[in-house]
Structure formats: C-alpha cells, structure tokens
N, C-alpha and C positions, 0 to 999 in steps of 0.2 A: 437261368440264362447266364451264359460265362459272356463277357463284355471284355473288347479291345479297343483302347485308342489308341489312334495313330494321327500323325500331321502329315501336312506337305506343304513344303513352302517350296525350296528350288527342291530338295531331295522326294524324291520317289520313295515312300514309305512301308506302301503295299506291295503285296504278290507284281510280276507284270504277270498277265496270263501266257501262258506260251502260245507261239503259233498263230495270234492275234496280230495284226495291223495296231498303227498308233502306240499308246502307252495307257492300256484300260488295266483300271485296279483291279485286283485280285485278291481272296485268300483260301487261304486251302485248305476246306473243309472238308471233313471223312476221308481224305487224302488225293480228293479232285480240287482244283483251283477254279473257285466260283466266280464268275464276274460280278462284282458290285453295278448297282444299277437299283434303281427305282421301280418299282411296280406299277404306278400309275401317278399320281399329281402329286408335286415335292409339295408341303406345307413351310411355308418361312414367316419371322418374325425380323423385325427390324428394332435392333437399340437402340434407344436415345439414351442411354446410360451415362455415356461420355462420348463426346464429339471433338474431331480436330477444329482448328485456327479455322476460321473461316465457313465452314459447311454445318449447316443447319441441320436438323434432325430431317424438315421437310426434303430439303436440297438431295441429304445423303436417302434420303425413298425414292422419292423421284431419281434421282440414277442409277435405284439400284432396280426399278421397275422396268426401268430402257433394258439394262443389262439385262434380264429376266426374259425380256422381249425379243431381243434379236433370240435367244437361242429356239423361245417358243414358233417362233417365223422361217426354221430351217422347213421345209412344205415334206421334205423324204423322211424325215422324223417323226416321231409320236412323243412330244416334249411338253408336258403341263405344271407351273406351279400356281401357286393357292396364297396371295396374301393376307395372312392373319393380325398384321397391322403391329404397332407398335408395342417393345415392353420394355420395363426398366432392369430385364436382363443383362449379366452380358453375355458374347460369343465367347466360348469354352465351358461356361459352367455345366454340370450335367448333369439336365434337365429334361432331358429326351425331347427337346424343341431345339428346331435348326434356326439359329438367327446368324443375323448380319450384323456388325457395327463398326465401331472404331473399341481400338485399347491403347494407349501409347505405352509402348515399348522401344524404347532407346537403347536397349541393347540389342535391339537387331535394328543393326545401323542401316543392310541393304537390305531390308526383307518389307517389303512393301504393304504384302498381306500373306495369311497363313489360313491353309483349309486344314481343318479336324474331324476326324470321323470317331462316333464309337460305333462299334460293330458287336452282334452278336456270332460269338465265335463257333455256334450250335448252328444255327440255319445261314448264317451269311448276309442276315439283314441288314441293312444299315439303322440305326436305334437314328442315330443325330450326325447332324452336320452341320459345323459350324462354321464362317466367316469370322478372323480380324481381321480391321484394317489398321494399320499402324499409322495413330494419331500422332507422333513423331517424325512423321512425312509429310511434308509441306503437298496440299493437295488441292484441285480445281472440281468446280462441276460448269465453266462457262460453256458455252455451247458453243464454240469454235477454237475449246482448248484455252491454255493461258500458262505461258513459263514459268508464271510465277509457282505452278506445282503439277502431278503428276495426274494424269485423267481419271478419276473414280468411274466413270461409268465403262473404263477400257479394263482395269485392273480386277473391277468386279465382275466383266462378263472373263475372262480367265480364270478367276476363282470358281465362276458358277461353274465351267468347264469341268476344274475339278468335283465341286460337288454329285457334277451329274456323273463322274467315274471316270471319266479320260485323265491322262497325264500328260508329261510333255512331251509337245512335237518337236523334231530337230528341224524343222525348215526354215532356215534364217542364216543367217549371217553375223558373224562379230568379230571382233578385234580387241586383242591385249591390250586394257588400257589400266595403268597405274595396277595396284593389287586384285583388279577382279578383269571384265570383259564389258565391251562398248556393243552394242548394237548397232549393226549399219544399216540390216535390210531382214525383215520376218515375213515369210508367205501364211504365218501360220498365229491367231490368236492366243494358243497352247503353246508357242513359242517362252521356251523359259524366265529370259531377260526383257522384261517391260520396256515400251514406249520412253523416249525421252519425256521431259516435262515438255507442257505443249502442244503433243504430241496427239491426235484423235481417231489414227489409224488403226488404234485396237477394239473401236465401235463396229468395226466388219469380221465379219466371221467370213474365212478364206475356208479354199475347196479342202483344204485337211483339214480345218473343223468340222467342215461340212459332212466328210467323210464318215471322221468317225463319229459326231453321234448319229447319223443316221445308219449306223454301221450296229450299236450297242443300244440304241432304240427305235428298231426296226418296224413301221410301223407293219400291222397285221392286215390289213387291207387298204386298193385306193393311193398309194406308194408306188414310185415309179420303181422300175425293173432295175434294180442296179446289179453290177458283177463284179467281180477279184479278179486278182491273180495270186497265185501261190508257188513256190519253189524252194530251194535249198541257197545255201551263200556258199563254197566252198574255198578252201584253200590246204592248195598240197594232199588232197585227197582227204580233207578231215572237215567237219563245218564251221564254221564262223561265226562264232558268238558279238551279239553286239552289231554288227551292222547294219548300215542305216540305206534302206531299199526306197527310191522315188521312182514315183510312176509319172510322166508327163501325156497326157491327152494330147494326140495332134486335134481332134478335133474339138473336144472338150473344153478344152485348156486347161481342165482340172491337174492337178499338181498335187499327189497322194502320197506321206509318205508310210512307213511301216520301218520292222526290225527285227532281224533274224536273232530271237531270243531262248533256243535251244542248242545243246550241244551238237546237232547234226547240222545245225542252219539254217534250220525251217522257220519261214515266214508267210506270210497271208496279207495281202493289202484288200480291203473288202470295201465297199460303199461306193466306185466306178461305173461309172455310166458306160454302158456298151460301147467299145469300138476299140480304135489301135493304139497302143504307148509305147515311148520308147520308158524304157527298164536302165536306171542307173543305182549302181551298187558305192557306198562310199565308206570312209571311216568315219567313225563320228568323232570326230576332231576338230571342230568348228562352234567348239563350248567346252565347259566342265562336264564330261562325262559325269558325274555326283549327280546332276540335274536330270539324267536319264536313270542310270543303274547306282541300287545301293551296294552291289557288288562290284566294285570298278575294275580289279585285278580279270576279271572272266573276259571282259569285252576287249577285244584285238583291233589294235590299232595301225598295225603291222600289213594293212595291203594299197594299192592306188585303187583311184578309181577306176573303175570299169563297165560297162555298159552291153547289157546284152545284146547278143549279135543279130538279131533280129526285132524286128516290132513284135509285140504283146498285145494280144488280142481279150479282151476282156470279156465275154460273151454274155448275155442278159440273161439274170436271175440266175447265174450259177458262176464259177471257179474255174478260172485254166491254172493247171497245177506242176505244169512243167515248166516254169518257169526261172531254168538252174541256172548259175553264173558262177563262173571259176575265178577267182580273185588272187593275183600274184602278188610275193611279198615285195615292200618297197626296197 
C-alpha cells in the first residue's frame, strides 16, 4: 500500500473533483479523480494527551459528540460515527486511528484547527484522519458561547466537515481587516474564516452544508428526492475557471453554492430540493482565493456578476443541465 498525507487548514490540499458542486476532495487514482468519502461508520478516538487553558478532557468529548451529532442528524444523508472513547494519542501521529484533540501550536497564529488525512494512493481509501485543535487558541465550550474564546463545538463540526470530504464553501461575506479578512456574515458552516469568539452560529449546519453531504453521502433508500442543476460559466466564448455558482430556492430557501472547476466551465450543484432558482454566477473575490484553489493563477477573477436570465428549474431525482451563463469582463 503506497500512503499520502495531506492537511487542510484554510488551503485545499486535495484533488477538487471536477464537475462536482461544493469543494469535495479528490485524488486521482488510475487516472480517474476519486471522491474521498467513508464507506460506512467513521470510527474516532478523542485525546486527552494535552488540553487547552480551560477545557477538560470531558468538556472537549462532550463537544466534540454535539459536533459529531449535528452532522449525523442531517435526515437526506447516510452519516455514522462510532466513539471509541479516549487515548493518550495525539492527532497527527500515524497510527491508522482518526482522533481528535488539542496540540498547541504557536506558530500558526490564525489557524484554529487542522484536518490530516493519510490516504492509500492504490485504492483511494482513507487509512486516517486526524483532528488538531490548537491549544494556543484561547477556546470556550459554554453553552451560550463566551468571548472570552472561540466555540469548540462550532470549529469541530467544520473540521468534521472536512473529515467527512467536503472543503470550502464560498457563501459568506468578509472584509479586509489589518493583514488577513474579518467575517461579517457566512450562509455556510464550511465557510473558510470561523465565527468570532462568542460566537455559536457555527453549531447550525446551513442548506450548503446540507447540500453537500447529502450530496457525497447519498443515502441508498428512504432519502428524499433531491435534483441539480448543471451548465457551463462562459466568457468571451471560452470557460471560466473558478467561478463561484449560487442557486437561491424561491421556495426552498435553500441557498446552494457550487464552482465551475474545468477548463470549459462545467459545473454541477447537486443535493436541491425540486422546484425554481434563481442562478447567480460571481467572482470569488470575497476571500483568499488560497482557501478555495491550490492553483490560484487558473481561477479568473476578471467578470461581474451575472445571473441567469431565467429561473432554474431543478427537477426531482435528476439534473437540468442546461443551465449556461455568459459572464462579461469587468
């Protein structure tokens, strides 16, 4: 068995698959780009190895169980893990057991926590995956939040995200602040830049969480009917790499994003409940591209927004696939 590690903290580390909705990891194997994904029930271990200021070994279980919970309560998903209780591991060593814990790491001044995968580079399995959280970050687990540090049960259901193979969603909002970016407003728990301290909004998994895992753990029966959409991004008669596709639900209200991540333009929004959307095509300019694409030079930043000229019809248990938007440069 040949073995790869990889991390992701804000950068995208893995494959993106082409042609997928969200930001699901990838690698490419035999010269097809596999989705990462679980087979059936994640097994995890919890570290008591070393703990931040303040949060107890119990404290940091019990929130890492809530987190564990909200994802397994998504009802269009088939989501299970398996606590195997505590060890005096830590997260990174490899061991072929997925844990969670703290490591304090001070040189990564804004990196909150970091997901690790090794991978078997022959079948596409996932071997391990691992959780830090960085014990150098002043952190909370009160149950109505507390400024005094950053929500653990919000920053771990993000990272579970990643574990389960999603990456980052663009649906959020922020602002240039001092050397990095300020958060104002995120639709999306896989939103890159975490909650302020305080903060307990990232205990709700939003319809583009929602989206995509029930989108890459589809459950096989007993699963309501969900649909896409699919189309090209264009501009000046060539595709659009990089673009960041939102679907809005009139009746829904679901809010889905996606990213035309081939050289023609082609994208896919998948996991939509039946019925009409309006279709907005934008730059993703509203972050550190780094956070989305490890290739940043490819993604064009170079059109306005634009919205297709009609509503978008998502039809049940299948793809509308015409779904093409001509995007002019600014």
């Amino acid at each position: 068995m040949r073995r790869a590690f990889v991390a992701t903290a804000a950068l995208v580390a893995l494959a993106i698959v082409p042609g997928q909705a969200y930001m699901r990891f990838g690698l490419p194997i035999n010269g097809t780009n596999t989705v990462l994904r679980w087979p059936g029930a994640v097994p995890y271990l919890v570290s008591d190895a070393q703990l931040a200021d303040g949060i107890s070994a119990s404290a940091l279980d019990q929130a890492l169980q809530r987190a564990f919970r909200a994802w397994e309560g998504v009802a269009s998903a088939d989501v299970r893990f398996t606590r195997q209780g505590f060890t005096s591991g830590s997260p990174g060593d490899d061991d072929s057991l997925n844990v969670l814990g703290f490591e304090r790491r001070p040189d990564l001044e804004r990196t909150l926590a970091v997901t690790t995968y090794t991978i078997d580079v022959i079948s596409g399995a996932i071997v391990e995956a691992d959780v830090q959280f960085n014990a150098a970050q002043p952190w909370s687990v009160a149950e109505n939040g507390s400024a005094a540090g950053f929500d653990l049960q919000a920053v771990a259901q993000h990272e579970i995200g990643h574990v389960l193979g999603l990456g980052h969603s663009a649906i959020g909002e922020t602002e240039v602040s001092g050397s990095g970016r300020r958060l104002i407003a995120s639709g999306s728990v896989m939103f890159p830049i975490a909650f302020p301290r305080g903060s307990v909004e990232g205990r709700t998994l939003r319809s583009d969480d929602i989206a995509g895992v029930s989108d890459l753990y589809r459950r096989a029966s007993g699963g309501p009917s969900l649909g896409g959409l699919a189309g090209h991004v264009r501009k000046d008669g060539h595709g659009v790499f990089g673009a960041h596709i939102v679907a809005y639900g009139l009746r829904s209200g679901q809010i889905v994003g996606g990213f035309s991540i081939t050289d023609d333009g082609d994208y896919v929004i998948n996991g939509l409940e039946p019925g009409t959307y309006v279709v907005r095509v934008e730059p993703l300019d509203d972050g550190d591209v780094e956070s989305f694409f490890e290739n940043t030079q490819r993604v064009d930043l170079d059109f306005g927004v634009t919205y297709y000229p009609k509503l978008a019809v998502a039809p049940r248990s299948g793809v509308a696939g015409d779904i093409d938007i001509t995007v002019r440069p600014r």
